[in-house]
TIROPA-882572 format. One record per residue: residue in one letter; x, y, z of N, C-alpha, C, CB in turn. Coordinates in steps of 0.2 Angstrom, whole numbers, padded with zeros to 4 digits, always signed. Glycine has a CB too. Layout:
N
AXYZXYZXYZXYZ...
***
This chain:
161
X-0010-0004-0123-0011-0010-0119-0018-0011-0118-0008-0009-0111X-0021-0016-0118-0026-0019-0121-0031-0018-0112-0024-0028-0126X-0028-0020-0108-0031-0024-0100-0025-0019-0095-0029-0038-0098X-0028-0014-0090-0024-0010-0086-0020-0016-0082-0028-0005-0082X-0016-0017-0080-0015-0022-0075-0019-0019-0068-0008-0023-0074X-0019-0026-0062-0022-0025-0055-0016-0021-0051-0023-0035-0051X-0015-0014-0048-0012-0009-0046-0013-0014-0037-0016-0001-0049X-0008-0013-0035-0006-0016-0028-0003-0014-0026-0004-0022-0027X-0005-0011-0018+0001-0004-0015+0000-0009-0008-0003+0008-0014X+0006-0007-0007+0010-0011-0002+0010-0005+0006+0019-0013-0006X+0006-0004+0012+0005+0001+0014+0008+0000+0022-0004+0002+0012X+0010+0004+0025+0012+0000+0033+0006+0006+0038+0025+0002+0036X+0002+0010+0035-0002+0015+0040-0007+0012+0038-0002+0022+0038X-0010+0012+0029-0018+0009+0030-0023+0014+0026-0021+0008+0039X-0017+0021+0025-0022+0024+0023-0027+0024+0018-0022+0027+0022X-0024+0022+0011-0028+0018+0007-0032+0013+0007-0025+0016+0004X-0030+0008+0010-0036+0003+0014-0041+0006+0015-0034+0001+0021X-0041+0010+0020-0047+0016+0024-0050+0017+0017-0043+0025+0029X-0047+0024+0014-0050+0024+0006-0055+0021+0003-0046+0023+0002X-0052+0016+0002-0055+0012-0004-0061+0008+0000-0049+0006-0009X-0061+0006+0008-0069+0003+0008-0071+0007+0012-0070-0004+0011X-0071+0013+0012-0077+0019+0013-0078+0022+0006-0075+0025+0020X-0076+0023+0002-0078+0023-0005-0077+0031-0003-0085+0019-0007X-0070+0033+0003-0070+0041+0002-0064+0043-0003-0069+0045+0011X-0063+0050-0004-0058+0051-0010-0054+0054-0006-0060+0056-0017X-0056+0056+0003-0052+0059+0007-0046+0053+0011-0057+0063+0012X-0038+0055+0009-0035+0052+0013-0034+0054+0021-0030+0052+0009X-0035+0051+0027-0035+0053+0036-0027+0053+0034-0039+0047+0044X-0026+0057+0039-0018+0057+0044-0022+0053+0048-0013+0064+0049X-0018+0050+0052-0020+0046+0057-0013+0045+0064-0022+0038+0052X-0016+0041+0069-0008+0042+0072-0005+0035+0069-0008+0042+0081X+0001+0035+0069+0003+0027+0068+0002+0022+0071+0006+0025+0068X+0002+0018+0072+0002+0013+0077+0009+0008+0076-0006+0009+0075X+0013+0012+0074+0019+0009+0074+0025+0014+0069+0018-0001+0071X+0032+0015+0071+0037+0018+0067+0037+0013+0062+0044+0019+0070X+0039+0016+0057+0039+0010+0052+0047+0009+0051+0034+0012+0046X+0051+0004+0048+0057+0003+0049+0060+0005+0039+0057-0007+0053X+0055+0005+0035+0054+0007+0028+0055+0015+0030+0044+0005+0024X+0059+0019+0029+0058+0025+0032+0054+0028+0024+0066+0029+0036X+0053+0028+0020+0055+0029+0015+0045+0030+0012+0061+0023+0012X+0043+0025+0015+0035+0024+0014+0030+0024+0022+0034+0016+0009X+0035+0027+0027+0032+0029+0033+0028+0032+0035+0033+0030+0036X+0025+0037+0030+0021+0042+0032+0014+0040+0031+0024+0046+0028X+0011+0042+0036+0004+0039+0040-0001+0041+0034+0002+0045+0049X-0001+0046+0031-0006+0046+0025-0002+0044+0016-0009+0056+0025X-0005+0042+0012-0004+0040+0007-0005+0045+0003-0008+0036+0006X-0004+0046-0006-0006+0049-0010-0012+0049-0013-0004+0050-0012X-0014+0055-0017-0021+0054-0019-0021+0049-0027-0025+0063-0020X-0014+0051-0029-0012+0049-0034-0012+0040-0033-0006+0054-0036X-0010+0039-0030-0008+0031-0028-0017+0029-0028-0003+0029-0019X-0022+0032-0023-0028+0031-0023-0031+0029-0029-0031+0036-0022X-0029+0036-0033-0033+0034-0042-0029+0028-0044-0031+0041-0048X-0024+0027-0044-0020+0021-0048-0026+0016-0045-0010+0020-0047X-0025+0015-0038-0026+0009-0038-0036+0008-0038-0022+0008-0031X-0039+0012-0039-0047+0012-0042-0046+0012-0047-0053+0018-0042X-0044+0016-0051-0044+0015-0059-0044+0008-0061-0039+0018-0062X-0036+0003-0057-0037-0004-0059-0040-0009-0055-0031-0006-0058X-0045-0007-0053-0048-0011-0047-0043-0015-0043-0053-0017-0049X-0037-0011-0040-0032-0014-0037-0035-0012-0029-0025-0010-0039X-0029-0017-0025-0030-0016-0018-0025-0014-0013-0031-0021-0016X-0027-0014-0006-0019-0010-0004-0019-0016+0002-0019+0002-0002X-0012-0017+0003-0010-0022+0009-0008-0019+0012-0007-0027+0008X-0010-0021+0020-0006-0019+0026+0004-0023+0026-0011-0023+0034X+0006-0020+0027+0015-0024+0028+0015-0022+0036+0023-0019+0023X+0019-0026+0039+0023-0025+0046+0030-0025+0045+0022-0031+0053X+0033-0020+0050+0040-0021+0051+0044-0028+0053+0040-0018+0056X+0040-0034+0056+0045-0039+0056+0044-0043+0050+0044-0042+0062X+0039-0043+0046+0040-0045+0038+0046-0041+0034+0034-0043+0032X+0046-0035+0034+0051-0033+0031+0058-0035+0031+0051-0028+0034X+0059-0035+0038+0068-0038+0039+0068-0046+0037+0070-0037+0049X+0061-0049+0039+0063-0057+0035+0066-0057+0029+0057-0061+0033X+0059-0054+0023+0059-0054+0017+0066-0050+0016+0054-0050+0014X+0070-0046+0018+0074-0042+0016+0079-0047+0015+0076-0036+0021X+0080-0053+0022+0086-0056+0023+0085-0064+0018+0087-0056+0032X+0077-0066+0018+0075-0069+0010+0079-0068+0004+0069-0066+0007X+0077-0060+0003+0080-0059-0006+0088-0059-0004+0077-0048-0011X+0093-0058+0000+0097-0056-0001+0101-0063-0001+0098-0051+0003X+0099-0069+0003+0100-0075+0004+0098-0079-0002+0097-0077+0010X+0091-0079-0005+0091-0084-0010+0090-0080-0018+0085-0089-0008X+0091-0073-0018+0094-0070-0025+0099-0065-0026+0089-0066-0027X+0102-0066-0020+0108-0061-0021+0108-0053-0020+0109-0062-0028X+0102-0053-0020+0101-0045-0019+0098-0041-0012+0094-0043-0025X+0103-0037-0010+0100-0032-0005+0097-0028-0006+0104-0029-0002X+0089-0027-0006+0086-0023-0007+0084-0018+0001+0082-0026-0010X+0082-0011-0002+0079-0006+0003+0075-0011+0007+0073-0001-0001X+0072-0009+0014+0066-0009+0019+0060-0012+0012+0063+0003+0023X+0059-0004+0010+0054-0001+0008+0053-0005+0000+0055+0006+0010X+0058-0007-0003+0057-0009-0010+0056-0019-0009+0064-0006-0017X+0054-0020-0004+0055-0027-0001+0046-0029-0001+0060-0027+0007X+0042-0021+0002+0037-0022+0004+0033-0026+0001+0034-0018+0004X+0031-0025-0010+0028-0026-0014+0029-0033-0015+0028-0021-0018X+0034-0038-0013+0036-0045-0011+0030-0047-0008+0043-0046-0006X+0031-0044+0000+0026-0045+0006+0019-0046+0002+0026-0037+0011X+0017-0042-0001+0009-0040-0004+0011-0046-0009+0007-0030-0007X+0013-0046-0012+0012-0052-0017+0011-0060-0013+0018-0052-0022X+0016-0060-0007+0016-0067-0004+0007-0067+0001+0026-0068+0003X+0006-0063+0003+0000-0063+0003-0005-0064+0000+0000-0061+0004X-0006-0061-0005-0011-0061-0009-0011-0067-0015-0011-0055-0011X-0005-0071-0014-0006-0078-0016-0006-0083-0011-0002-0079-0020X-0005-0080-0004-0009-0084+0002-0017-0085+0001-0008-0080+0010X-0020-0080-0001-0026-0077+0001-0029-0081-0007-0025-0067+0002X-0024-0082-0011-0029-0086-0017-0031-0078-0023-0038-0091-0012X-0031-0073-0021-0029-0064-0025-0027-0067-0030-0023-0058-0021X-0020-0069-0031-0016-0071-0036-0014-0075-0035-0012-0068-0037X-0020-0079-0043-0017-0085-0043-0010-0089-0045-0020-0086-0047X-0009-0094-0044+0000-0096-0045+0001-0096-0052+0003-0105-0043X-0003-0096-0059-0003-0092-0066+0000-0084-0067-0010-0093-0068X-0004-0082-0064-0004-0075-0064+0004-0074-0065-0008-0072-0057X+0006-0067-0070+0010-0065-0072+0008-0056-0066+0010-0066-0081X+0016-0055-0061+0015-0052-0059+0023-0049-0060+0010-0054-0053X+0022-0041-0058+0030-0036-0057+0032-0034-0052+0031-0031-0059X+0035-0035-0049+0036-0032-0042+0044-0026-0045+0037-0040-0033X+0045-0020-0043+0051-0017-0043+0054-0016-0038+0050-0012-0046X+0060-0018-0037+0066-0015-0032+0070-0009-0034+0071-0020-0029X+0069-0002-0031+0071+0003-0032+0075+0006-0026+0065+0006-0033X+0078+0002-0023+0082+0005-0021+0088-0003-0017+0078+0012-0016X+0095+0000-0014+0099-0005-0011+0098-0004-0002+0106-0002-0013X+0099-0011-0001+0098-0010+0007+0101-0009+0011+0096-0013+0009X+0110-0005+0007+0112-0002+0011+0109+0007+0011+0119-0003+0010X+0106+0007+0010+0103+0015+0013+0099+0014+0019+0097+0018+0007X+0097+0006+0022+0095+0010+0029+0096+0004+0032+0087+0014+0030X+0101+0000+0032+0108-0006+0034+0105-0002+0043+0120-0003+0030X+0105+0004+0044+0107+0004+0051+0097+0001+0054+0112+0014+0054X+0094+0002+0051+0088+0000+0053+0085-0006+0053+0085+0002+0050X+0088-0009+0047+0087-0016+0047+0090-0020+0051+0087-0019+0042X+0096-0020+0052+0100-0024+0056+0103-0021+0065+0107-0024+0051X+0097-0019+0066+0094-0018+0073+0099-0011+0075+0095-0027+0080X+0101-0010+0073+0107-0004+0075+0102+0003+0078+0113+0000+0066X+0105+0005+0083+0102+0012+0081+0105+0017+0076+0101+0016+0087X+0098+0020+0074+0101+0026+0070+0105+0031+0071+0097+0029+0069X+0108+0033+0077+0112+0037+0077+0120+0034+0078+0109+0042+0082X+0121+0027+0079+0126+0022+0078+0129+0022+0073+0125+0017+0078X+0126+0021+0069+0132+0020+0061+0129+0025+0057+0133+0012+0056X+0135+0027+0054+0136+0034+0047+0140+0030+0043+0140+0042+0050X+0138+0029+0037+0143+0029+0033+0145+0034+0029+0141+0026+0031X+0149+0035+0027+0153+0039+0021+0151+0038+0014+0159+0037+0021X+0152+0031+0015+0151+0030+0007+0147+0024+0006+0157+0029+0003X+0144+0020+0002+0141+0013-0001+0146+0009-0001+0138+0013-0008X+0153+0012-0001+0160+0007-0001+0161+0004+0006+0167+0010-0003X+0159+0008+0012+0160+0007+0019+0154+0004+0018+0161+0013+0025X+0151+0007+0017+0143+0002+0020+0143-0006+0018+0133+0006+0016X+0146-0006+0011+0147-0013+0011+0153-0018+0015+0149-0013+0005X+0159-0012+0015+0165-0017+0019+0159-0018+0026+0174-0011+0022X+0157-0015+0031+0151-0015+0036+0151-0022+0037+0145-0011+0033X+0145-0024+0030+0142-0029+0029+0144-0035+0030+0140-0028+0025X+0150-0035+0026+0154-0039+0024+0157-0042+0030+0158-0037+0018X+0160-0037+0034+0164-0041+0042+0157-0042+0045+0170-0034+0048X+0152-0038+0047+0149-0039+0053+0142-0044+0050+0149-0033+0058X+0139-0043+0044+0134-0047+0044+0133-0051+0037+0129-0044+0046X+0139-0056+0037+0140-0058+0029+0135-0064+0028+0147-0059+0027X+0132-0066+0033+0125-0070+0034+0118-0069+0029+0123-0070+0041X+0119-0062+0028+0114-0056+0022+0117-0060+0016+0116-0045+0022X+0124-0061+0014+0127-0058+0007+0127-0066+0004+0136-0053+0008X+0124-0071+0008+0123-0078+0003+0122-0078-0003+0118-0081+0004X+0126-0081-0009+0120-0083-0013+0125-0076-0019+0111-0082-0008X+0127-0073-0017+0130-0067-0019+0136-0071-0022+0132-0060-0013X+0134-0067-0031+0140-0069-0038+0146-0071-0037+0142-0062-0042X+0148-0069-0032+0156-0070-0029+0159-0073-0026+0159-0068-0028X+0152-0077-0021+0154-0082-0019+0152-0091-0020+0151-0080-0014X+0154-0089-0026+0153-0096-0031+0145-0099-0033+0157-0102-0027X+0142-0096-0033+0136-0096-0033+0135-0099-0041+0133-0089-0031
***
C-alpha cells in the first residue's frame, strides 16, 4: 500500500484525545464522566497500541456519547437492516462528524467495521436494566426483539424490503 490511510478511533473517555494534543506517549486513567452504554470500549484509558496507529496515520480520536449511540444504533437497523453492537456503531458517530466538521470530505473513500450484533447488549440499549433480561440464546434475544421492539427490525430482508 502506497498512502497509510487516516486512522480514526472513536473514544467515549478521551484518552487518546488527551494523548495526541499534549504530544504525551502516557495514556491517564481518569475518572469517567459518564458509564458508557458501549460496555465493550468503556474503559477510561485507551491503548498504547491504538495511540501509535493513530500518530503513525496522522489520525484523530473522536469523543462519542451515549445518546448518539442508541440513535445511530436504531439508524443502521432502520435504514440497513442491520443490528449492530453499542460499540461497533461508534466509528458511524466519528465519521458523521467529521464530515460535519468538513475532516472528511463527501469524496473521500472511508471504512467503518461492525464487529459485533446488537443483540449482545439489547438489554443496554433498549433502556432495560441490566440485571432484567438474560438471554439464553441469540434465538431468544431475537424472538425478544421481534415481540417487544420490532420498530429496530425495519427495513429487515423479510419484511419485503
Amino acid at each position: 500500500m502506497s498512502d497509510l490511510p487516516k486512522m480514526i478511533a472513536a473514544e467515549v473517555h478521551g484518552s487518546l484525545a488527551l494523548a495526541l494534543a499534549t504530544g504525551s506517549d502516557r495514556l491517564e486513567d481518569h475518572d469517567p464522566a459518564f458509564e458508557s452504554l458501549a460496555v465493550s470500549i468503556g474503559a477510561p484509558r485507551s491503548t498504547y497500541q491504538a495511540l501509535k496507529a493513530l500518530r503513525d496515520s496522522s489520525g484523530r480520536a473522536v469523543p462519542i456519547f451515549n445518546d448518539q449511540l442508541v440513535d445511530m444504533q436504531k439508524q443502521m437497523a432502520a435504514h440497513e437492516g442491520v443490528l449492530a453492537e453499542l460499540a461497533s456503531v461508534t466509528p458511524l458517530l466519528a465519521i458523521a462528524r467529521l464530515r460535519r466538521e468538513g475532516i472528511i470530505a463527501h469524496g473521500d473513500r472511508v471504512v467503518a467495521v461492525v464487529t459485533a450484533s446488537g443483540l449482545k447488549d439489547l438489554d443496554r440499549s433498549m433502556n432495560q436494566p441490566s440485571n432484567d433480561m438474560v438471554f439464553s440464546s441469540s434465538t431468544d434475544a431475537m424472538k425478544w426483539l421481534e415481540e417487544s421492539r420490532s420498530d429496530l427490525l425495519v427495513g429487515r430482508a423479510d419484511s419485503g424490503r
